[in-house]
C-alpha positions as CSV (number, residue, x, y, z in Angstrom):
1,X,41.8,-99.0,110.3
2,X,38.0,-98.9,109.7
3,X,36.5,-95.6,108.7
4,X,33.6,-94.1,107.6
5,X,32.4,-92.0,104.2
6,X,29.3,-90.0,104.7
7,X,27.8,-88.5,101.9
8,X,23.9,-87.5,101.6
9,X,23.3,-90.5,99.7
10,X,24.4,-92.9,101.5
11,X,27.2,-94.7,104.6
12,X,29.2,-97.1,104.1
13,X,32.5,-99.0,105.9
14,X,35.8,-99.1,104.7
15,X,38.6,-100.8,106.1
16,X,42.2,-99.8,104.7
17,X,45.7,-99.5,106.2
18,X,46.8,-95.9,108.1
19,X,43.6,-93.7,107.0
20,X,42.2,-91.2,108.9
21,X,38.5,-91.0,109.0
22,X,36.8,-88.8,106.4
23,X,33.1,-87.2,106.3
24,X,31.5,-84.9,103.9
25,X,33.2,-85.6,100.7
26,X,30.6,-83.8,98.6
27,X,32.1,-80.8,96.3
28,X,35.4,-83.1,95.3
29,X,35.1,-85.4,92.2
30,X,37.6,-87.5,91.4
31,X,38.5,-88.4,88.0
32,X,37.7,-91.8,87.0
33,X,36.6,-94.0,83.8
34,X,34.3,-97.0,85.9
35,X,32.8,-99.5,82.9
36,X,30.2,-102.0,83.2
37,X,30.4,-104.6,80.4
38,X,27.7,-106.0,78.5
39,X,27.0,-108.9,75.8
40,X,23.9,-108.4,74.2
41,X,20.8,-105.8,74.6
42,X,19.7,-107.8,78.0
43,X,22.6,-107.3,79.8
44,X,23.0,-103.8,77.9
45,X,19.4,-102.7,80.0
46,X,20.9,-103.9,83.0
47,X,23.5,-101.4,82.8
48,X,23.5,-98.6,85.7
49,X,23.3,-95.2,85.3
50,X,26.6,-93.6,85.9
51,X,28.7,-96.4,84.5
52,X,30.1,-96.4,81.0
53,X,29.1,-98.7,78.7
54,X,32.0,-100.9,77.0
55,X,30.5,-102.9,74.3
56,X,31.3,-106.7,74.1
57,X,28.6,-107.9,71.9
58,X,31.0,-109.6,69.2
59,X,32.4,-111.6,72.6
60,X,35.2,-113.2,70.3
61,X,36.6,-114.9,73.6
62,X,34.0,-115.9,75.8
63,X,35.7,-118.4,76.7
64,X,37.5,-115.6,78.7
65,X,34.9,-114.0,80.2
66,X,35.7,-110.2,81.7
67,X,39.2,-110.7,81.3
68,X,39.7,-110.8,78.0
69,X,37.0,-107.4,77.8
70,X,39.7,-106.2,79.8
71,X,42.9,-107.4,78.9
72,X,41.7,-105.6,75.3
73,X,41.2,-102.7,76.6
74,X,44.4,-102.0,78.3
75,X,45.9,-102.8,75.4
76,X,44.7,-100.7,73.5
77,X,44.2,-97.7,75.7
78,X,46.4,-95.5,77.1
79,X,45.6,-94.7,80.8
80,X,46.0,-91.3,82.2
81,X,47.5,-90.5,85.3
82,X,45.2,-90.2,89.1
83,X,42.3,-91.5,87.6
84,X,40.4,-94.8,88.8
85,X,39.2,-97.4,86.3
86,X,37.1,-100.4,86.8
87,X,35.6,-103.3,84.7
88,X,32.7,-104.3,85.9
89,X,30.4,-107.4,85.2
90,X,26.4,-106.7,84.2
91,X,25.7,-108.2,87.5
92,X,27.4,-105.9,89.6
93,X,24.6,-104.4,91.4
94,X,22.9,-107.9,91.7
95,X,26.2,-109.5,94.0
96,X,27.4,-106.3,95.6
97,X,24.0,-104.7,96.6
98,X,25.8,-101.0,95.1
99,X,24.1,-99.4,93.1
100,X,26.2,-96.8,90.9
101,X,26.0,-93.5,92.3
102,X,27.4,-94.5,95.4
103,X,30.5,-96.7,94.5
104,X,30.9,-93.2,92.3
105,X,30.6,-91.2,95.6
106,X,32.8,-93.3,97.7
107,X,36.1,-93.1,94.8
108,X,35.6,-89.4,95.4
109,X,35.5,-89.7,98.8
110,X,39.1,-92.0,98.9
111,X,40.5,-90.0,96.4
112,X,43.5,-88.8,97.8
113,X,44.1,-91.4,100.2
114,X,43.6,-94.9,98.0
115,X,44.7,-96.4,95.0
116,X,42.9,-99.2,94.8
117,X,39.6,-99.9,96.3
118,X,37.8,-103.1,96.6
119,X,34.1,-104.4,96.2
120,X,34.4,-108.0,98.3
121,X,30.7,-109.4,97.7
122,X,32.0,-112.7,99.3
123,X,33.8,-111.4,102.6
124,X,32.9,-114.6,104.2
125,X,35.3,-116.4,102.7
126,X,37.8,-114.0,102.4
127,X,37.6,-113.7,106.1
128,X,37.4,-117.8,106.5
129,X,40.3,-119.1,104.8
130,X,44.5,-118.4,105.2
131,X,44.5,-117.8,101.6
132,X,42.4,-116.8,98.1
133,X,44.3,-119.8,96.8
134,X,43.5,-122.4,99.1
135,X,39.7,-121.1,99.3
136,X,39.6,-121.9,95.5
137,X,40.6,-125.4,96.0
138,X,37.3,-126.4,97.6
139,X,35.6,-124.9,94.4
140,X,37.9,-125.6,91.9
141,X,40.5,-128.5,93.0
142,X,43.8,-128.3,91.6
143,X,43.7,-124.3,91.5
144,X,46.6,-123.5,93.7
145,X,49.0,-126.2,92.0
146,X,48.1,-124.8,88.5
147,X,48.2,-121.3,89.5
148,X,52.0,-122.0,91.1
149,X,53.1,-123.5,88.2
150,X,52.2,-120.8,85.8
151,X,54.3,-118.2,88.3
152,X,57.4,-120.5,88.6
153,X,57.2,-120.9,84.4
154,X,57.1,-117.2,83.9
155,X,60.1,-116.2,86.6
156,X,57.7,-115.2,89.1
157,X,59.5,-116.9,92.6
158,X,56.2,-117.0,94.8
159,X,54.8,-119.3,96.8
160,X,51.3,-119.5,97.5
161,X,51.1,-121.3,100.6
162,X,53.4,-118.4,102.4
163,X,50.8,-116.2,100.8
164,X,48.1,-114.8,104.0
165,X,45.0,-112.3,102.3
166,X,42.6,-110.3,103.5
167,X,39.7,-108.0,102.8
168,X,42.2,-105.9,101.4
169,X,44.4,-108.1,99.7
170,X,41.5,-110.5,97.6
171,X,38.7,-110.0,96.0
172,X,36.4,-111.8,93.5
173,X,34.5,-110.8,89.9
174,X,37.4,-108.6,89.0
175,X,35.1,-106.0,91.4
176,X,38.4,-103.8,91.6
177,X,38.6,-99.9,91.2
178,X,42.3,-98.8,91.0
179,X,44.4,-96.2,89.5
180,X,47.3,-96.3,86.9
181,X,50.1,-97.8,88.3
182,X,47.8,-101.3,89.3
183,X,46.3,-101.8,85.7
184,X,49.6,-101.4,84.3
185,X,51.0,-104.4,86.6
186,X,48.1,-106.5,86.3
187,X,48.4,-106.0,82.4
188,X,52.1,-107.6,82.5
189,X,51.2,-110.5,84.5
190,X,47.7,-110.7,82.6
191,X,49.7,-110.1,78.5
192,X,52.0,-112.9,80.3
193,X,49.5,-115.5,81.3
194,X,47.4,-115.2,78.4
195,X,50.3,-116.2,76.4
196,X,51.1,-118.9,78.6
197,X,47.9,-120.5,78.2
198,X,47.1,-119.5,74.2
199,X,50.5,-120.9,73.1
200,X,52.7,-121.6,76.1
201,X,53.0,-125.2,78.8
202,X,49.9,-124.4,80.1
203,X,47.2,-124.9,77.2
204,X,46.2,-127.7,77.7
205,X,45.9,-127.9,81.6
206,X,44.2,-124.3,81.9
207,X,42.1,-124.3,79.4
208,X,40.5,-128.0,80.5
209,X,37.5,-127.6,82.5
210,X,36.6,-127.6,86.5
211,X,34.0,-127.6,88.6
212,X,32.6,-124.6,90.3
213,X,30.7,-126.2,93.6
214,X,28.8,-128.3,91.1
215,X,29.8,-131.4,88.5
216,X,26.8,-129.6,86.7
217,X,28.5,-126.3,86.8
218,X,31.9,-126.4,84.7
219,X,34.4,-123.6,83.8
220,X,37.9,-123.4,82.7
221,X,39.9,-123.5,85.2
222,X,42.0,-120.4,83.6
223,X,39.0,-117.9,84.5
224,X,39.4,-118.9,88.4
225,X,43.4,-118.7,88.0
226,X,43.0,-115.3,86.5
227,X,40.8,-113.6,89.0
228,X,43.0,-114.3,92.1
229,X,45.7,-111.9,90.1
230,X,44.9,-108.7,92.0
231,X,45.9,-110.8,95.2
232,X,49.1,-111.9,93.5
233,X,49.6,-107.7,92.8
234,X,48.3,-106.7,96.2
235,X,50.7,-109.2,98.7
236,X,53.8,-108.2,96.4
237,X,54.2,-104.4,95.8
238,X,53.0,-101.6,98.1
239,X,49.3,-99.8,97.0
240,X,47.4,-97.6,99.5
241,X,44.3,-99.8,99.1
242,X,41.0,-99.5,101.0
243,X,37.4,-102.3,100.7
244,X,34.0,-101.4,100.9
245,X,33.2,-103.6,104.1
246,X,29.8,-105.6,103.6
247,X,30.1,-107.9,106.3
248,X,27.5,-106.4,108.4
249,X,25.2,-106.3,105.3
250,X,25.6,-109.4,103.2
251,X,25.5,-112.5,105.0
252,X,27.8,-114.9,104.7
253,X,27.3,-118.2,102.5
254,X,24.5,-120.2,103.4
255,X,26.2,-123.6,102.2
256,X,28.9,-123.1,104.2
257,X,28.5,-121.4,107.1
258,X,25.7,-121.0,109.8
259,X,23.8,-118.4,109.7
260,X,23.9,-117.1,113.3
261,X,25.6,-113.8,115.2
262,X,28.9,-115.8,116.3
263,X,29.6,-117.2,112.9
264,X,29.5,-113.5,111.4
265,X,31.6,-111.9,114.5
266,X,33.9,-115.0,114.1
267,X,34.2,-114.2,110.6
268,X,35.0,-110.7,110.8
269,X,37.6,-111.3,113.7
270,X,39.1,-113.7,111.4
271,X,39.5,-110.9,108.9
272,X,40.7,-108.5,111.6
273,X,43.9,-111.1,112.3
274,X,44.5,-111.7,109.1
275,X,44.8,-107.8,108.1
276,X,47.0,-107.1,111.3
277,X,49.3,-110.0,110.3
278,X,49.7,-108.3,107.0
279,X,50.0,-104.9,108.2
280,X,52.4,-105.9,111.3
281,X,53.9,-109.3,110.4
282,X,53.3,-110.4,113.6
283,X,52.5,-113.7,114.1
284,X,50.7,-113.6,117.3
285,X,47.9,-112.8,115.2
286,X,48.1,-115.6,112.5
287,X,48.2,-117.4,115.5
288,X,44.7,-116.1,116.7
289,X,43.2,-115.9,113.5
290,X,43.7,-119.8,113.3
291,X,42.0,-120.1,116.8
292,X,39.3,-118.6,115.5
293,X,38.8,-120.1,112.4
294,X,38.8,-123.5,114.6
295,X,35.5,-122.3,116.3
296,X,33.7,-121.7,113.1
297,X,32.1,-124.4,111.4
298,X,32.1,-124.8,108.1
299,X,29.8,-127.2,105.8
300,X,32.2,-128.3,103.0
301,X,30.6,-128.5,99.6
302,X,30.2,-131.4,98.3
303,X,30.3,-131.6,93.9
């Protein structure tokens, strides 16, 4: 169901499953921790106002990136009860177009009805694709076979290609704002895959190096495996979760998509399908999400 916060600063879209709508959320503050990370004093001044600062200027592991800022964290804090917390990149502003006061605002508006809430900077190909997994593969090829065979190593019986996300079942950046009971599970799988890849089968093959869209642009593939873990959380177990819609704002991808009125309402039907499959397992709408998905075209990146 889409509904709207209103607050004096600002108006913006959320989509979430069995919400009423909500207006006027000013007098009610929610209790929440949100962190932006930083590296060095340049990304320390790009820090905004609101957030907390969690200092990663040692950056033992940057191999890591944001995970390992927060895997640390988690493990060495102990998280209270109905409050949100979020890890968030320097560039958080730059990719979601929020600035801080109002991503503050809008977890005090979804308070009691959320707890998660999403930041989906790249709806587009949320929308586009079945699945988080098999978008990654045009990015980073071999992500979905890797990625399966870390969850079948540690006793985890899913399978990806049965796997259907939304806008509020993926997300990218580790964007995320969630309460307690997430963190905790993301920790386990997170403790567990860290492991895996530090000292377990998969060190060698997770730790080697992909492409992201570019031969120029390399990463380990264990950073991309690691960020689709909220989706693995968010298909499994039950959260109320709600996304900050930015499809009528952001446009989508310029190398992949055109850049015209259809392709964005094509997009967002997609989405639509997708989330109604998810919510009603009815496969009527799979079925017309594909249809839909046929009409777009897509310019496939070449490396």
């Amino acid at each position: 169901m889409v509904f709207r916060v209103v607050s004096l600063e600002c108006q913006h879209t959320f989509a979430g499953l069995g919400v009423l709508a909500l207006s006027n959320c000013r007098g009610y503050m929610a209790q929440k921790q949100i962190y932006q990370i930083y590296y060095d004093q340049e990304t320390r001044a790009k820090l905004q106002a609101g957030f907390l600062p969690l200092d990663n200027t040692e950056n033992k592991r940057p191999d890591w990136f944001e995970f390992w800022v927060i895997l640390n964290f988690l493990e060495k804090n102990q998280l209270a009860e109905n409050t949100w917390y979020g890890f968030l990149s320097p560039k958080f502003r730059q990719k979601s177009g929020i600035e801080s006061g109002d991503l503050l605002g809008m977890i005090d508006a979804v308070d009691p009805y959320a707890d998660v809430l999403l930041v989906d900077h790249c709806w587009d190909q949320i929308a586009y694709f079945k699945n988080i997994w098999e978008q990654g593969e045009i990015w980073h090829p071999g992500l979905k076979e890797l990625t399966q065979y870390f969850l079948q190593a540690t006793g985890r019986n899913i399978q990806l290609d049965e796997i259907v996300t939304s806008s509020t079942t993926a997300v990218f950046s580790n964007y995320i704002i969630a309460k307690k009971k997430y963190w905790l599970a993301w920790l386990q799988i997170a403790k567990d895959f860290f492991n895996f890849v530090e000292q377990g089968a998969g060190k060698e093959r997770l730790n080697g190096f992909v492409s992201y869209g570019s031969i120029h642009r390399l990463f380990p593939m264990k950073t991309f495996v690691q960020e689709r873990f909220p989706s693995i959380l968010l298909t499994q177990s039950y959260y109320r979760v709600l996304n900050i819609d930015t499809s009528d704002r952001i446009p989508p991808s310029q190398r992949l998509f055109e850049q015209d009125h259809q392709t964005r309402r094509l997009l967002q039907t997609c989405n639509m399908m997708k989330s109604l499959y998810e919510i009603e397992g009815d496969n009527s709408y799979l079925e017309m999400y594909f249809k839909l998905r046929d009409r777009i075209q897509i310019k496939w990146p070449k490396s």
